[in-house]
PDB file of N, CA, C, O and CB in Angstrom:
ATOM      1  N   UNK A   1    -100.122  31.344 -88.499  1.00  0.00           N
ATOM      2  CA  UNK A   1    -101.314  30.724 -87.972  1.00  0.00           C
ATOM      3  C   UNK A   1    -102.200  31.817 -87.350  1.00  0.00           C
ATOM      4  O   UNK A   1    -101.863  32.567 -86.434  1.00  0.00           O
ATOM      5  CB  UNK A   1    -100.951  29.620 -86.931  1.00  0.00           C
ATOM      6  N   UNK A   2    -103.313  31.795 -87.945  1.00  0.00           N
ATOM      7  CA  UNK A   2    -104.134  33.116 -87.629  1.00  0.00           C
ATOM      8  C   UNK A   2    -105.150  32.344 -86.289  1.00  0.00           C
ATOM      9  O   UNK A   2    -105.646  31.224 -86.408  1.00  0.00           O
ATOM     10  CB  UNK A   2    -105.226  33.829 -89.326  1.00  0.00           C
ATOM     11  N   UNK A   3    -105.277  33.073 -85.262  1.00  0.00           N
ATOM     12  CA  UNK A   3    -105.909  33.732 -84.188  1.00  0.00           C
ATOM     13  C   UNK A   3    -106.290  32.377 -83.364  1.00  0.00           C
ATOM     14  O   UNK A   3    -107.337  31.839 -83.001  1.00  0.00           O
ATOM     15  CB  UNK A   3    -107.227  34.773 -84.668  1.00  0.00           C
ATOM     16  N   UNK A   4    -104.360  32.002 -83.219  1.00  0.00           N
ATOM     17  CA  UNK A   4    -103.827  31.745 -81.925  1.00  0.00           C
ATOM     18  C   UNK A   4    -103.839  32.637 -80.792  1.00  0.00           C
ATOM     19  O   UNK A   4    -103.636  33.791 -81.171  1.00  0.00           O
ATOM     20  CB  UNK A   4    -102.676  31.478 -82.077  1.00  0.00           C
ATOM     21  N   UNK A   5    -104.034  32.521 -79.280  1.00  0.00           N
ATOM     22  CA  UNK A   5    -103.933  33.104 -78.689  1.00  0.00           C
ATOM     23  C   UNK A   5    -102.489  33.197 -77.864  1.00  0.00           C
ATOM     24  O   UNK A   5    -102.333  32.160 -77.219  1.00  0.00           O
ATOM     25  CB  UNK A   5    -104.905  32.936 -78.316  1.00  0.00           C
ATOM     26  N   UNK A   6    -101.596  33.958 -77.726  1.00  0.00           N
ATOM     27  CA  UNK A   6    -101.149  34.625 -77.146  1.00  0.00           C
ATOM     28  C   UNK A   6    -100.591  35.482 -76.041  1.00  0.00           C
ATOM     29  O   UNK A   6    -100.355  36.687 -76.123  1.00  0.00           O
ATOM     30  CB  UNK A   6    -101.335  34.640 -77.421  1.00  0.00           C
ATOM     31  N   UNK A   7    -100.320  34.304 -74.463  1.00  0.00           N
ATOM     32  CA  UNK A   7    -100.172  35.691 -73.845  1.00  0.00           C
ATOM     33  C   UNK A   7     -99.178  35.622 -72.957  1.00  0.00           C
ATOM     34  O   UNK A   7     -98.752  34.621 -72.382  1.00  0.00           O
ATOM     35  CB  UNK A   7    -101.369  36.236 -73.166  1.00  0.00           C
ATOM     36  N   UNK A   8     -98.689  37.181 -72.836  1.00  0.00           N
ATOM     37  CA  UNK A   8     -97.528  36.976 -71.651  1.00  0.00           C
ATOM     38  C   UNK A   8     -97.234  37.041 -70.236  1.00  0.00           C
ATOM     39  O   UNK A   8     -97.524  37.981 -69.496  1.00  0.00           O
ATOM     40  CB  UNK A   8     -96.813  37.579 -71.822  1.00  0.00           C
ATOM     41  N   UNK A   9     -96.757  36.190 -69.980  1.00  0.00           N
ATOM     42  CA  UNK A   9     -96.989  36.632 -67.971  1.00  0.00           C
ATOM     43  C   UNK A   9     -95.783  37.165 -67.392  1.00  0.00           C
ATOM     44  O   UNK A   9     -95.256  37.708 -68.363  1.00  0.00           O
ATOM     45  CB  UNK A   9     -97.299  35.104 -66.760  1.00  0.00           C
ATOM     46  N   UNK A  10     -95.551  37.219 -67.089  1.00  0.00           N
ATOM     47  CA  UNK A  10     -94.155  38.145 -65.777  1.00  0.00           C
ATOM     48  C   UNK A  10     -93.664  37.092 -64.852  1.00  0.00           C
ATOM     49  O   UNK A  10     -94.338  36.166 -64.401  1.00  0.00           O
ATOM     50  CB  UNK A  10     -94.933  39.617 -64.410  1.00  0.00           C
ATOM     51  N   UNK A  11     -92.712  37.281 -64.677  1.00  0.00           N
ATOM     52  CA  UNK A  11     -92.287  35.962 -63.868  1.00  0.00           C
ATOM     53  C   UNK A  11     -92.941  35.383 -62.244  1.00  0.00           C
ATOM     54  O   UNK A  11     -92.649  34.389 -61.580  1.00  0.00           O
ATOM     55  CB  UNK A  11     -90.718  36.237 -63.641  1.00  0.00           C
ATOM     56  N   UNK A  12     -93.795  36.352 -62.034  1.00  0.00           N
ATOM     57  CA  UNK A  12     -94.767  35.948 -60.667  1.00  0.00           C
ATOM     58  C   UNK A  12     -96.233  35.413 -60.950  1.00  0.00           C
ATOM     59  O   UNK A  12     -97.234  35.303 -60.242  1.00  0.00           O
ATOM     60  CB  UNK A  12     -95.018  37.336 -59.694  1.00  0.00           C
ATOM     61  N   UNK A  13     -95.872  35.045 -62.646  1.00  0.00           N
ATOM     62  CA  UNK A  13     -96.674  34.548 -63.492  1.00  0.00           C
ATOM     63  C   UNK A  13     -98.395  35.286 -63.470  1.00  0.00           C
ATOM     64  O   UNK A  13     -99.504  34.753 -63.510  1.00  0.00           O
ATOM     65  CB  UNK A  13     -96.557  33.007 -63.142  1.00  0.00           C
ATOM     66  N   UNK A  14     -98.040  36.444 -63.402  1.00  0.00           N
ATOM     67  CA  UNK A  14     -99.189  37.398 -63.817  1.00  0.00           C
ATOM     68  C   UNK A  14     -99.321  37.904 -65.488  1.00  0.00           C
ATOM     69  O   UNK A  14     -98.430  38.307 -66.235  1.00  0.00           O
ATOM     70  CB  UNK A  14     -98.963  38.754 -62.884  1.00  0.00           C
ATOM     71  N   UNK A  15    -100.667  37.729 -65.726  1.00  0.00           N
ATOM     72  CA  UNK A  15    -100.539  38.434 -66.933  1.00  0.00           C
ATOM     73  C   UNK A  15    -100.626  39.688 -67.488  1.00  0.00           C
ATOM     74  O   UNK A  15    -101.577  40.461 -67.366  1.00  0.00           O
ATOM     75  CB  UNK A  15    -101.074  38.053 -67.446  1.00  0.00           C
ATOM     76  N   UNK A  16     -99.057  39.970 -68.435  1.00  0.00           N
ATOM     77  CA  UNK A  16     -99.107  41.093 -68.774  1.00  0.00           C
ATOM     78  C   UNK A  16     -99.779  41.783 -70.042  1.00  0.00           C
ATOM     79  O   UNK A  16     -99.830  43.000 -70.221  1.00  0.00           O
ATOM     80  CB  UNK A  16     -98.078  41.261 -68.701  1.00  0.00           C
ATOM     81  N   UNK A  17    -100.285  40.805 -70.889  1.00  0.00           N
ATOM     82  CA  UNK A  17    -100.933  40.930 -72.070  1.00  0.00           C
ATOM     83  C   UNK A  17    -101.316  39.574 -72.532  1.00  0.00           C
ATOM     84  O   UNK A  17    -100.690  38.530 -72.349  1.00  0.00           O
ATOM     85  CB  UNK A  17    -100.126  41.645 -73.030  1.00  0.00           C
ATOM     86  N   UNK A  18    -102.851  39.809 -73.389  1.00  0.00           N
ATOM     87  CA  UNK A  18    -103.102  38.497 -74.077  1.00  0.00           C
ATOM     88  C   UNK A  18    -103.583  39.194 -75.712  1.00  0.00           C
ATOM     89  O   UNK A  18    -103.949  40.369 -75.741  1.00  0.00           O
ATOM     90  CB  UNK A  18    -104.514  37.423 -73.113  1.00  0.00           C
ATOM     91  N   UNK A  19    -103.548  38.487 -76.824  1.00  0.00           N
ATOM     92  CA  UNK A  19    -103.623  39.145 -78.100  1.00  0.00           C
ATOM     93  C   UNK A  19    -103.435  37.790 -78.716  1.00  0.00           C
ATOM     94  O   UNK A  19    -102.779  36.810 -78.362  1.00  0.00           O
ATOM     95  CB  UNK A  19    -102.523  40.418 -78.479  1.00  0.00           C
ATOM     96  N   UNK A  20    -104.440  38.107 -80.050  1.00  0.00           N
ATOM     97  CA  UNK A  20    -104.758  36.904 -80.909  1.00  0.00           C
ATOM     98  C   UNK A  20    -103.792  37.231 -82.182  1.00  0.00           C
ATOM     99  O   UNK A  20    -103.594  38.350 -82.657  1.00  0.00           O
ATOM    100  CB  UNK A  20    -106.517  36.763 -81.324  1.00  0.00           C
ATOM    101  N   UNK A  21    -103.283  36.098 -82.588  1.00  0.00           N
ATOM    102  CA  UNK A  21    -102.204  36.578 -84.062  1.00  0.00           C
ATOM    103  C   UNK A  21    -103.439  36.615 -84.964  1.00  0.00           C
ATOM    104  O   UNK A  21    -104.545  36.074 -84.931  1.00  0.00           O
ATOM    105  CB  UNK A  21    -100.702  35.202 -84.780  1.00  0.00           C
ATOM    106  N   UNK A  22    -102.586  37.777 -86.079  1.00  0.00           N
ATOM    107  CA  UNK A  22    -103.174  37.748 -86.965  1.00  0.00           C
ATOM    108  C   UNK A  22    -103.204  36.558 -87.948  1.00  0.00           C
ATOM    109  O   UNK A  22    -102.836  35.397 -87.770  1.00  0.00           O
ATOM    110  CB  UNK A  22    -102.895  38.695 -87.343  1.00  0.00           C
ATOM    111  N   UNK A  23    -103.958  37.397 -89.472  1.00  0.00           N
ATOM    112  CA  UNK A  23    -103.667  36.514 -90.610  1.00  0.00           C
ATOM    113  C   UNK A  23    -102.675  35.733 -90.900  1.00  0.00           C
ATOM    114  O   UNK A  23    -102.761  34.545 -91.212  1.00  0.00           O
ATOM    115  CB  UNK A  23    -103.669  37.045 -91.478  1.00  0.00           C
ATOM    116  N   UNK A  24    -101.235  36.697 -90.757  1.00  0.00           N
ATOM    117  CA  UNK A  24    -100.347  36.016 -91.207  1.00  0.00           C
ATOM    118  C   UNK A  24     -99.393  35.261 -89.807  1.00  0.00           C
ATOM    119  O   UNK A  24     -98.244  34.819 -89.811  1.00  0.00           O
ATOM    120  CB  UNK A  24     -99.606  37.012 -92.207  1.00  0.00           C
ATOM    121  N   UNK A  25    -100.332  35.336 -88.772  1.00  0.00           N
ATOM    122  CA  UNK A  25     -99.448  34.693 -87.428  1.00  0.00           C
ATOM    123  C   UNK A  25     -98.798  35.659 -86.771  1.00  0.00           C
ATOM    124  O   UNK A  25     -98.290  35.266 -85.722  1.00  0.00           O
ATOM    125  CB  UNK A  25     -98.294  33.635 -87.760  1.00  0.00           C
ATOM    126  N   UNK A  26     -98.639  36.792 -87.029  1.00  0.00           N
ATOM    127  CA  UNK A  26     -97.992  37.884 -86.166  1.00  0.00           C
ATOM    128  C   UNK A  26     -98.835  38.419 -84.857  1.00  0.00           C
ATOM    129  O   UNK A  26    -100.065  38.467 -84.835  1.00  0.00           O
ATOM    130  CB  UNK A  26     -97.735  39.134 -87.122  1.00  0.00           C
ATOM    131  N   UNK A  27     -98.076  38.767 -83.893  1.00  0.00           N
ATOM    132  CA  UNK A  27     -98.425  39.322 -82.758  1.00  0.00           C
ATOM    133  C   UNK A  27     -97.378  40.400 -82.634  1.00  0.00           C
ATOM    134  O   UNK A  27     -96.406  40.739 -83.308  1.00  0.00           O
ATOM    135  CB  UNK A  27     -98.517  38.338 -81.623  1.00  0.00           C
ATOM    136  N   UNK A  28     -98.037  40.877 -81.333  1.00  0.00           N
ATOM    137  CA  UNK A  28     -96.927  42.313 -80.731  1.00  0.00           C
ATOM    138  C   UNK A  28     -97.585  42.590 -79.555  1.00  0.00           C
ATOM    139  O   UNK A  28     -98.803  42.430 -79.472  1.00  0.00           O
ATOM    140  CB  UNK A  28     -96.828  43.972 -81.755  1.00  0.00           C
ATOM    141  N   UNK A  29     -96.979  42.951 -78.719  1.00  0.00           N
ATOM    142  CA  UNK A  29     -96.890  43.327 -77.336  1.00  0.00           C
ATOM    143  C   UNK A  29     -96.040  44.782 -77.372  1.00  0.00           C
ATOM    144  O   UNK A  29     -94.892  44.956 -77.780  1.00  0.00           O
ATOM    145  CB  UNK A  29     -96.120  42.068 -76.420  1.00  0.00           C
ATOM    146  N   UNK A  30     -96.991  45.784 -76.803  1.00  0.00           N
ATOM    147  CA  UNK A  30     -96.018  47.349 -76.606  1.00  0.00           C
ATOM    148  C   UNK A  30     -95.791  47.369 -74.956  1.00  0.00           C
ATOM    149  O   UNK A  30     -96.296  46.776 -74.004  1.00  0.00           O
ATOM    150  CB  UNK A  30     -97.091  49.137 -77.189  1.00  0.00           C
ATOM    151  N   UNK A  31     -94.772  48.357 -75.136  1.00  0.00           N
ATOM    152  CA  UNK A  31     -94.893  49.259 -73.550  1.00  0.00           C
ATOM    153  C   UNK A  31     -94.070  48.450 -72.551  1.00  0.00           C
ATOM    154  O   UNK A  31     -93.824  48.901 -71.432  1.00  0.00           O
ATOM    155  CB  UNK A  31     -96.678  49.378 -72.814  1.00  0.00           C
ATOM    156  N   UNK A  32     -93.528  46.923 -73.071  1.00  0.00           N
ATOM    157  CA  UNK A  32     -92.544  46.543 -72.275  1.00  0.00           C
ATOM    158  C   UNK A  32     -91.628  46.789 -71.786  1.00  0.00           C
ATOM    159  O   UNK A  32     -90.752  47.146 -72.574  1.00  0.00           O
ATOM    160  CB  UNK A  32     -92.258  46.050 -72.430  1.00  0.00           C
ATOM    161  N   UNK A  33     -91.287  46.775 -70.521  1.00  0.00           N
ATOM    162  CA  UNK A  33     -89.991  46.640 -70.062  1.00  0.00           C
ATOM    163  C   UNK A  33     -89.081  45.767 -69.411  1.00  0.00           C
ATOM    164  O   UNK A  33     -89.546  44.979 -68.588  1.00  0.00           O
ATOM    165  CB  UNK A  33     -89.929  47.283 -69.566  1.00  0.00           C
ATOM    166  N   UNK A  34     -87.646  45.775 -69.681  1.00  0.00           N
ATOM    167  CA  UNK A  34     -86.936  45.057 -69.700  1.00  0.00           C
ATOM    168  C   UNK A  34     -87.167  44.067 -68.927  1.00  0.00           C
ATOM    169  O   UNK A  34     -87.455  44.566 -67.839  1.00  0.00           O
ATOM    170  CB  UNK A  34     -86.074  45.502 -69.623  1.00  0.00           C
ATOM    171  N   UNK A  35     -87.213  42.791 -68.846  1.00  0.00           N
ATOM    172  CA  UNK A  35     -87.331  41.662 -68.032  1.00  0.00           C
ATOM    173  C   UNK A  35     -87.760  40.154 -68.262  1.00  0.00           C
ATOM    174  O   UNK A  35     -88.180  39.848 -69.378  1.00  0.00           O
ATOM    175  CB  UNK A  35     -88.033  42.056 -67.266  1.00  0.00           C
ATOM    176  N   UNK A  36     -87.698  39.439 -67.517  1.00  0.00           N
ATOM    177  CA  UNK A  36     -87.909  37.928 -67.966  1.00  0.00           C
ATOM    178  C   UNK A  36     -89.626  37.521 -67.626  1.00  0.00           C
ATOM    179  O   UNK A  36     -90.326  37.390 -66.622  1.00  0.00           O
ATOM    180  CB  UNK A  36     -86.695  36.798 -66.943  1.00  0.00           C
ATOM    181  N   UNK A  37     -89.836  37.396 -69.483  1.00  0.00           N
ATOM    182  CA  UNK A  37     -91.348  36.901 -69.098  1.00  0.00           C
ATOM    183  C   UNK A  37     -91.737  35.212 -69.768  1.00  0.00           C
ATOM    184  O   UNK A  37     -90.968  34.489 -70.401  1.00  0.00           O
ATOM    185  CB  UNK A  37     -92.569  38.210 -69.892  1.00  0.00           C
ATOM    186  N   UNK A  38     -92.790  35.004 -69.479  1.00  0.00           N
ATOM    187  CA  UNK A  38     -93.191  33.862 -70.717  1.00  0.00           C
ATOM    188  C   UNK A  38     -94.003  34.134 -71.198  1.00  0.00           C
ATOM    189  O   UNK A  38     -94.865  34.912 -70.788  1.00  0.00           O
ATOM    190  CB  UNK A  38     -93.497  32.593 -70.556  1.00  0.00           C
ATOM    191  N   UNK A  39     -93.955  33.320 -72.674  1.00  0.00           N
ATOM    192  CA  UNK A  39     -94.643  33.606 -73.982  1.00  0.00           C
ATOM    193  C   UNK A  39     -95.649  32.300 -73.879  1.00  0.00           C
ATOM    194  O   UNK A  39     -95.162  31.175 -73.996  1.00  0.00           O
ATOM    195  CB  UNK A  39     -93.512  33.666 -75.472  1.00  0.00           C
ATOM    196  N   UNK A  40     -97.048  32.473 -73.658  1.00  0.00           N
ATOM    197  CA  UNK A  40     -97.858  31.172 -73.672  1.00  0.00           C
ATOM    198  C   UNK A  40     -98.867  31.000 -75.267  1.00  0.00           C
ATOM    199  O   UNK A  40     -99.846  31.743 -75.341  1.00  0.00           O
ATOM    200  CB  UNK A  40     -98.980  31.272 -72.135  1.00  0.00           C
ATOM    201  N   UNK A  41     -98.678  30.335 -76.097  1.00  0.00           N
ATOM    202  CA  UNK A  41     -99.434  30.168 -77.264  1.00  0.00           C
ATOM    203  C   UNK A  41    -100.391  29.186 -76.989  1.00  0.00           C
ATOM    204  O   UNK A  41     -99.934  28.110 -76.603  1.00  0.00           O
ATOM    205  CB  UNK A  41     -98.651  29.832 -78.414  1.00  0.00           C
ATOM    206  N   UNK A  42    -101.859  29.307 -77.112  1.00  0.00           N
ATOM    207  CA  UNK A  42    -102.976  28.751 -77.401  1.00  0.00           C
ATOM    208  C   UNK A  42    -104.010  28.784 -78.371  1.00  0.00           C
ATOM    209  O   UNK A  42    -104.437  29.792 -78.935  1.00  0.00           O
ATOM    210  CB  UNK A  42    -103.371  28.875 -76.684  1.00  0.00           C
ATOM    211  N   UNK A  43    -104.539  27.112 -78.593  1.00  0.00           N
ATOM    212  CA  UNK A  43    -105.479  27.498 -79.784  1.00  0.00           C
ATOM    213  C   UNK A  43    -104.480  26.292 -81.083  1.00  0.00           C
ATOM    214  O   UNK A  43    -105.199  25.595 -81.799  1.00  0.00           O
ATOM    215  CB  UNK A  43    -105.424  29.773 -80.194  1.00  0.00           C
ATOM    216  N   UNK A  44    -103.759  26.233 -81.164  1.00  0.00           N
ATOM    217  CA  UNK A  44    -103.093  24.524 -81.257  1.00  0.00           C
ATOM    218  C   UNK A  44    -102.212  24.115 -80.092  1.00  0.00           C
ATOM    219  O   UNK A  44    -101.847  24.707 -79.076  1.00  0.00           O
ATOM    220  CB  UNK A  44    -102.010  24.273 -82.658  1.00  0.00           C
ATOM    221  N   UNK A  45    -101.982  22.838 -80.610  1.00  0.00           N
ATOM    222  CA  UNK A  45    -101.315  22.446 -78.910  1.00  0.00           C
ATOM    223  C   UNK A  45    -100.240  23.014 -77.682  1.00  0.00           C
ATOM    224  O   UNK A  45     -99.026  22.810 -77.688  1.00  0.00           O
ATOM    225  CB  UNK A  45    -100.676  21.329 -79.075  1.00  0.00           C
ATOM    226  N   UNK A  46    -100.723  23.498 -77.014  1.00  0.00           N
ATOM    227  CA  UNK A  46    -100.057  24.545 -76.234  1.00  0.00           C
ATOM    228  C   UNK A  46     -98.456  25.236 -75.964  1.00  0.00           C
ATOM    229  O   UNK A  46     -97.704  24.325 -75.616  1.00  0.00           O
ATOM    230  CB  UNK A  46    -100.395  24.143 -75.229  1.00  0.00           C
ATOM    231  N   UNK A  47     -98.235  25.647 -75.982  1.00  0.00           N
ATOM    232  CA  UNK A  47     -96.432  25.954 -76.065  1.00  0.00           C
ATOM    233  C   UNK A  47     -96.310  27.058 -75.003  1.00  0.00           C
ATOM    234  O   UNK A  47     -97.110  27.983 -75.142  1.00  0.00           O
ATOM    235  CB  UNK A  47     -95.717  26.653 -77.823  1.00  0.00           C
ATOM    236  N   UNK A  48     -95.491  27.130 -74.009  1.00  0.00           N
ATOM    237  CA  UNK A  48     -94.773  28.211 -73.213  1.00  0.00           C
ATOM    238  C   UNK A  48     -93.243  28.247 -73.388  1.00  0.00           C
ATOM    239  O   UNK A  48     -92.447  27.317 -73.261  1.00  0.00           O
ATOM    240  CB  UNK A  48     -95.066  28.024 -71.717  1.00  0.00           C
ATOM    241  N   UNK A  49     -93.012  29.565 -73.716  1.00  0.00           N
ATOM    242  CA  UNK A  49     -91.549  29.469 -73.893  1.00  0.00           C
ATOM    243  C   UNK A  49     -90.955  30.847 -72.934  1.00  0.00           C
ATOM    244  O   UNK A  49     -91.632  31.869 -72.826  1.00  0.00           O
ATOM    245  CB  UNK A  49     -91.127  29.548 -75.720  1.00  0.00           C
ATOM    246  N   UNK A  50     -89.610  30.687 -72.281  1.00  0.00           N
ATOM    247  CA  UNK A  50     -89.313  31.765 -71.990  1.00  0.00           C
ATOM    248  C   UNK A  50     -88.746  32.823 -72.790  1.00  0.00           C
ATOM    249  O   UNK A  50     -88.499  32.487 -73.948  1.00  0.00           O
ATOM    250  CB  UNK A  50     -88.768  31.570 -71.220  1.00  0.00           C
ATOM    251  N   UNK A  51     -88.437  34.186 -72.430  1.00  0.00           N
ATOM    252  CA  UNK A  51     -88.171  35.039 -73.060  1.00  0.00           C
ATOM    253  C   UNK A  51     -87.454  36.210 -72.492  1.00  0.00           C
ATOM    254  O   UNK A  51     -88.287  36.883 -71.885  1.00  0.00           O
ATOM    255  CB  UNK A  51     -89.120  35.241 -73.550  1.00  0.00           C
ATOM    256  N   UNK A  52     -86.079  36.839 -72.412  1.00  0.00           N
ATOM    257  CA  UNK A  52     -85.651  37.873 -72.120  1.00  0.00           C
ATOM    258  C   UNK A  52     -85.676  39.196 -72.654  1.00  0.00           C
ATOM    259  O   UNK A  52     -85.108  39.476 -73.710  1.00  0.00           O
ATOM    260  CB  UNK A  52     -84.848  37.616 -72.010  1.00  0.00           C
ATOM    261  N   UNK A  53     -86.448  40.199 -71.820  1.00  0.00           N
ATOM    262  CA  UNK A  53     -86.450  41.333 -73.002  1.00  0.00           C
ATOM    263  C   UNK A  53     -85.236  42.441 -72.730  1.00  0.00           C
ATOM    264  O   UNK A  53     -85.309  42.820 -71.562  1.00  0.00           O
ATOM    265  CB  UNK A  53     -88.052  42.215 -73.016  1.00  0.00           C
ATOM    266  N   UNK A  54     -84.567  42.829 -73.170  1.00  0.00           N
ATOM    267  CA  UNK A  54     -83.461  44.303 -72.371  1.00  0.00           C
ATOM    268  C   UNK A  54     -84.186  44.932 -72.863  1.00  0.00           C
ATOM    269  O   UNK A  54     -85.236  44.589 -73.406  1.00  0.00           O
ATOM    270  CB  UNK A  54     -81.726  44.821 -72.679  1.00  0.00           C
ATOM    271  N   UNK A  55     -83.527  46.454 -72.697  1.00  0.00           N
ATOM    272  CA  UNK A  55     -84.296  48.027 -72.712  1.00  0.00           C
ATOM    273  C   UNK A  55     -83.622  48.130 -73.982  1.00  0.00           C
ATOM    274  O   UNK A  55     -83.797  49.338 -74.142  1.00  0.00           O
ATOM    275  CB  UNK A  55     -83.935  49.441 -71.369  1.00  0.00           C
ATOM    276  N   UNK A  56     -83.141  47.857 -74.749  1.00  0.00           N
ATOM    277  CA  UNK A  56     -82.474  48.449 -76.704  1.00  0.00           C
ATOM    278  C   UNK A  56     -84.143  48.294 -77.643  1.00  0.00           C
ATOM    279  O   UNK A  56     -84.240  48.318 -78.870  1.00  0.00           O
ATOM    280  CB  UNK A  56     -80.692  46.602 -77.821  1.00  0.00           C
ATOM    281  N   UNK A  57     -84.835  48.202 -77.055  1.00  0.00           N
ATOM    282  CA  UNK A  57     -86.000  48.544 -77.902  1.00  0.00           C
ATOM    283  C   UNK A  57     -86.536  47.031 -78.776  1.00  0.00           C
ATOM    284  O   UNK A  57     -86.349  45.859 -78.448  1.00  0.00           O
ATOM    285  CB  UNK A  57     -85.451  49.884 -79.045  1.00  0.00           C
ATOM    286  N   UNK A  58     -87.242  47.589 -79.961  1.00  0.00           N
ATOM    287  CA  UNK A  58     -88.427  46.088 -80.634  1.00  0.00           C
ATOM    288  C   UNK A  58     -87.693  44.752 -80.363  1.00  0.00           C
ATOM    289  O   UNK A  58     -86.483  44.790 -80.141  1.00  0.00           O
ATOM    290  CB  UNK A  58     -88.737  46.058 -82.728  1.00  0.00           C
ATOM    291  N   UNK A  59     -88.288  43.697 -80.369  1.00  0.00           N
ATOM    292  CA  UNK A  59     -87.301  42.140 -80.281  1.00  0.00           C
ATOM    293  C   UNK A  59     -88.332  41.480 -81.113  1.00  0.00           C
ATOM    294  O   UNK A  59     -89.483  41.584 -80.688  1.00  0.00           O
ATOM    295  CB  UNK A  59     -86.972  41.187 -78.465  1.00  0.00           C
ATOM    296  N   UNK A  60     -88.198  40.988 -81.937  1.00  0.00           N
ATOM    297  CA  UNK A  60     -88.683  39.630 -82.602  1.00  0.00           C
ATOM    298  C   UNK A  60     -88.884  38.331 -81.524  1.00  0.00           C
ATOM    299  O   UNK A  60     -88.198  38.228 -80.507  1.00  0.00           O
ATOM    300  CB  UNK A  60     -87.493  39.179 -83.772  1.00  0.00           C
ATOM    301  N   UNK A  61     -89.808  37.475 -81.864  1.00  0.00           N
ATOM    302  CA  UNK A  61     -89.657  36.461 -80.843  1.00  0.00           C
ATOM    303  C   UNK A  61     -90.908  35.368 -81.492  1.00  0.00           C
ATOM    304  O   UNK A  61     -92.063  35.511 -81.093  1.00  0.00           O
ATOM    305  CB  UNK A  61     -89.930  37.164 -79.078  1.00  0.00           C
ATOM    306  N   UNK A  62     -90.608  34.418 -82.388  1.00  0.00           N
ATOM    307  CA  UNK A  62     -90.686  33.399 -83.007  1.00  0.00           C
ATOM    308  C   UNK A  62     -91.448  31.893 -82.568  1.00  0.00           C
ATOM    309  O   UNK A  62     -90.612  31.053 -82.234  1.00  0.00           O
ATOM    310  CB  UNK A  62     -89.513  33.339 -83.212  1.00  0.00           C
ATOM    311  N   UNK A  63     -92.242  31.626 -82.536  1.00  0.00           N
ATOM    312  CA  UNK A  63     -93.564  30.412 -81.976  1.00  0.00           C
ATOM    313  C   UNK A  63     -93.704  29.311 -83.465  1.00  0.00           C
ATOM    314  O   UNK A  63     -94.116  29.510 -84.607  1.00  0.00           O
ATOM    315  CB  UNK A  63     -95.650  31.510 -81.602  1.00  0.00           C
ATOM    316  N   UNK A  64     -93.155  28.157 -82.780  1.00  0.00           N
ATOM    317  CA  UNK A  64     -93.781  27.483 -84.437  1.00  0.00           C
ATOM    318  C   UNK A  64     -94.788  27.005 -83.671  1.00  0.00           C
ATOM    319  O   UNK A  64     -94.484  26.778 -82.500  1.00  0.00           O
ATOM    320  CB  UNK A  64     -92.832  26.108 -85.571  1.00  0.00           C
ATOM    321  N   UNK A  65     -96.192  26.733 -84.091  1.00  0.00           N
ATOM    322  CA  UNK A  65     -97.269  26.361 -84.035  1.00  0.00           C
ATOM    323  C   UNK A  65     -97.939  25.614 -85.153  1.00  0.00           C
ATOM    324  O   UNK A  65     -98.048  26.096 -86.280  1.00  0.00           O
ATOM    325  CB  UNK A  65     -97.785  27.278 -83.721  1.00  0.00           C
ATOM    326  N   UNK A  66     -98.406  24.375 -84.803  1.00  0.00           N
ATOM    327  CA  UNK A  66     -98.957  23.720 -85.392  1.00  0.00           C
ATOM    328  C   UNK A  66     -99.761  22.102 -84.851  1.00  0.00           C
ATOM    329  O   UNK A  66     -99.437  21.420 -83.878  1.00  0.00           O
ATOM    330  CB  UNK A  66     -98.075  23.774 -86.233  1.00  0.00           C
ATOM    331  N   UNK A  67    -100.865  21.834 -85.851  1.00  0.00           N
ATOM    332  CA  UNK A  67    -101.427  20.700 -85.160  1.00  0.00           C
ATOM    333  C   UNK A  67    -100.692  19.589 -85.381  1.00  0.00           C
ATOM    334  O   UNK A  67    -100.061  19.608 -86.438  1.00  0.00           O
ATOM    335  CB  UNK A  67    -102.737  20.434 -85.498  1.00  0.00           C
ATOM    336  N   UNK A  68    -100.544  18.310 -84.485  1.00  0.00           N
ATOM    337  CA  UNK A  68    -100.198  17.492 -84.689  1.00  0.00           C
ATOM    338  C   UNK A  68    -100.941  16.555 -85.996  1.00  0.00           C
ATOM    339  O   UNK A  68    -102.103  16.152 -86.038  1.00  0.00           O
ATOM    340  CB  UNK A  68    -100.112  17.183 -83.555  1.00  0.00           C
ATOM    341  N   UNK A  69     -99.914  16.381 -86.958  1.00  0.00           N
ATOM    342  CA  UNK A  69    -100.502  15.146 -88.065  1.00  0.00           C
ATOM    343  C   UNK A  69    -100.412  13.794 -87.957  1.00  0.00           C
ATOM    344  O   UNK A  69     -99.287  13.446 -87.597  1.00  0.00           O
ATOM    345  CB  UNK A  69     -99.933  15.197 -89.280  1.00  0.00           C
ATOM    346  N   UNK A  70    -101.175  12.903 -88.133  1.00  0.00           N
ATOM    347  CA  UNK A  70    -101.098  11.566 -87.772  1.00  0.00           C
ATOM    348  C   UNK A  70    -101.823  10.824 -86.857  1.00  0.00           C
ATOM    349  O   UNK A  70    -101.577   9.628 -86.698  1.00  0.00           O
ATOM    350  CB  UNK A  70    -100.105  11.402 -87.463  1.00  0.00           C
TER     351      UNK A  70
END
């Protein structure tokens, strides 16, 4: 889903990044470090999910998004 928005906060719920997915729905966030943030998707109906990052480097981290049909 292209250019959903995207963003993550820190658990004192500050934000640490916001970024629109691309074409094919991908995002990325650099420069993190290890810790518990949330993932907020906007732009179809809203989703926050939590997320743990450790220090072993890249993590995948997966959003289904979509409008409601019906």
């Amino acid at each position: 889903m292209s250019e959903a928005r995207v963003t993550l906060l820190d658990l004192a719920g500050e934000v640490v990044g916001s970024t629109l997915t691309a074409e094919d729905g991908s995002y990325a966030f650099t420069d993190l470090e290890g810790d518990h943030y949330t993932v907020v998707a906007a732009g179809y109906p809203a989703q926050a999910t939590p997320l743990t990052l450790d220090a072993t480097g890249p993590a995948a981290f997966d959003l289904m998004l979509a409008h409601n049909e019906g």
